[in-house]
C-alpha positions in Angstrom: -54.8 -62.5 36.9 -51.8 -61.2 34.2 -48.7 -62.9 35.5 -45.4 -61.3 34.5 -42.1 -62.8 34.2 -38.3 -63.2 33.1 -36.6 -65.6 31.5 -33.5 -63.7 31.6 -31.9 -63.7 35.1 -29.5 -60.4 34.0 -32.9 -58.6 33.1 -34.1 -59.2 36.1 -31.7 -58.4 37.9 -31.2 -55.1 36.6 -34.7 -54.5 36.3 -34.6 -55.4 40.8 -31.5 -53.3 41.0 -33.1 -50.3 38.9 -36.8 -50.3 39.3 -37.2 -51.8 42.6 -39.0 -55.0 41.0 -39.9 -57.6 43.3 -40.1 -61.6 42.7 -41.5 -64.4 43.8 -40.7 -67.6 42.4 -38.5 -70.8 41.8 -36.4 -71.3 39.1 -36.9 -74.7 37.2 -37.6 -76.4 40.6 -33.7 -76.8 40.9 -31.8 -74.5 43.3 -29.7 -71.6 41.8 -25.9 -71.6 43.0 -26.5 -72.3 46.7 -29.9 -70.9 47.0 -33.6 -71.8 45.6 -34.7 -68.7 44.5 -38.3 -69.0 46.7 -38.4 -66.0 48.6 -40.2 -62.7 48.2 -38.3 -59.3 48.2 -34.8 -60.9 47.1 -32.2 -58.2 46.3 -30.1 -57.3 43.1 -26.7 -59.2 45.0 -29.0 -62.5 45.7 -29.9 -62.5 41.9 -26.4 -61.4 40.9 -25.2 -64.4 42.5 -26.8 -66.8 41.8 -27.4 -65.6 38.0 -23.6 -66.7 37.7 -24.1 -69.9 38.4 -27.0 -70.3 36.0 -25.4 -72.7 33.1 -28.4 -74.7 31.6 -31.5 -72.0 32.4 -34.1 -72.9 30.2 -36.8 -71.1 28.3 -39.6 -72.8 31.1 -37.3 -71.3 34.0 -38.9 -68.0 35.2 -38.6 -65.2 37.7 -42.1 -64.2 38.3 -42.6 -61.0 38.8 -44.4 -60.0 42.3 -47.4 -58.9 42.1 -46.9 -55.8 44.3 -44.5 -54.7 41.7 -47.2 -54.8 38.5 -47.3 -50.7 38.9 -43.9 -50.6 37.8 -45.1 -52.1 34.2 -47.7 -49.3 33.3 -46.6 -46.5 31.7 -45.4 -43.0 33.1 -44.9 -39.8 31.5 -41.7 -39.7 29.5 -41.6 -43.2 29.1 -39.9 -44.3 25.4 -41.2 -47.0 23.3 -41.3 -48.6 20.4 -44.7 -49.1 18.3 -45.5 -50.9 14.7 -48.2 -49.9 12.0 -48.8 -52.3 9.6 -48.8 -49.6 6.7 -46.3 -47.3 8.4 -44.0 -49.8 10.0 -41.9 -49.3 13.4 -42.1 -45.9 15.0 -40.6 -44.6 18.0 -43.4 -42.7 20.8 -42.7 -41.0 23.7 -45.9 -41.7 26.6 -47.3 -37.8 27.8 -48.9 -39.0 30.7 -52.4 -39.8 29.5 -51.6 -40.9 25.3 -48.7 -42.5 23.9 -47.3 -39.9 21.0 -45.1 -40.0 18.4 -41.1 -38.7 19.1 -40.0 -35.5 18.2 -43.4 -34.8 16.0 -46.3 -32.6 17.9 -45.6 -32.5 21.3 -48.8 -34.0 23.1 -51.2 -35.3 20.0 -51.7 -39.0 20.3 -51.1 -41.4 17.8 -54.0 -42.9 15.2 -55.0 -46.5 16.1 -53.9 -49.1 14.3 -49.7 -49.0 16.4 -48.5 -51.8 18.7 -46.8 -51.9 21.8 -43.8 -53.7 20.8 -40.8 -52.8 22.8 -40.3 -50.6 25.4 -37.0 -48.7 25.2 -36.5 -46.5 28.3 -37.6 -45.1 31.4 -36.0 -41.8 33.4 -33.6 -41.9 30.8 -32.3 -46.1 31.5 -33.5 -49.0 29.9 -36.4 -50.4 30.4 -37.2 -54.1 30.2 -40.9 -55.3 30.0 -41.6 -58.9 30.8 -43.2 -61.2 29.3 -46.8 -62.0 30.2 -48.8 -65.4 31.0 
């Protein structure tokens, strides 16, 4: 099963606050400010707070993301991204609804093969912050 994750507790946060996204997890086995960050369903202020008092997170310290909340990470029409070709470099698409395509080119003709995924920029016109994936 794909797990998803942040590392960043302001990503997450915004991404809770923004997109509804849902964790489940603890960070680094230690408690965060006053609370262990175990529960499912905690809200924007709860990461808020205790992201403040974060001071040595490390890179093995993760948010997982809940996986109710894995519908959030597939893409929806009028999502913006950023793709690379190996022989045309980075590009900037736009997702229809059924094919990524490339910005401001020809509205709805997908792109050739060969592009990867490798940032996602936006969603309903705010960004967007993918996680990362185990």
């Amino acid at each position: 099963m794909t797990k998803y994750y942040y590392t960043d507790p302001l990503k997450a946060a915004y991404m809770a606050r923004e997109f509804g996204v849902v964790f489940t997890t603890e960070l680094g086995g230690a408690p965060v400010g006053n609370n262990a960050i175990a529960i499912i369903g905690f809200d924007y202020l709860t990461i808020m707070y205790d992201a403040m008092y974060i001071t040595t997170m490390t890179q093995t310290d993760k948010m997982t993301v809940h996986s109710g909340s894995h519908h959030i990470f597939e893409p929806v029409a009028g999502d913006e991204a950023t793709m690379y070709h190996p022989q045309k470099g980075m590009r900037k698409v736009v997702f229809d609804g059924a094919h990524w395509c490339l910005a401001n080119i020809i509205p709805d003709t997908p792109i050739e093969e060969g592009f990867v995924l490798t940032d996602y920029d936006k969603r309903d016109n705010k960004q967007f912050f993918m996680p990362e994936v185990e």
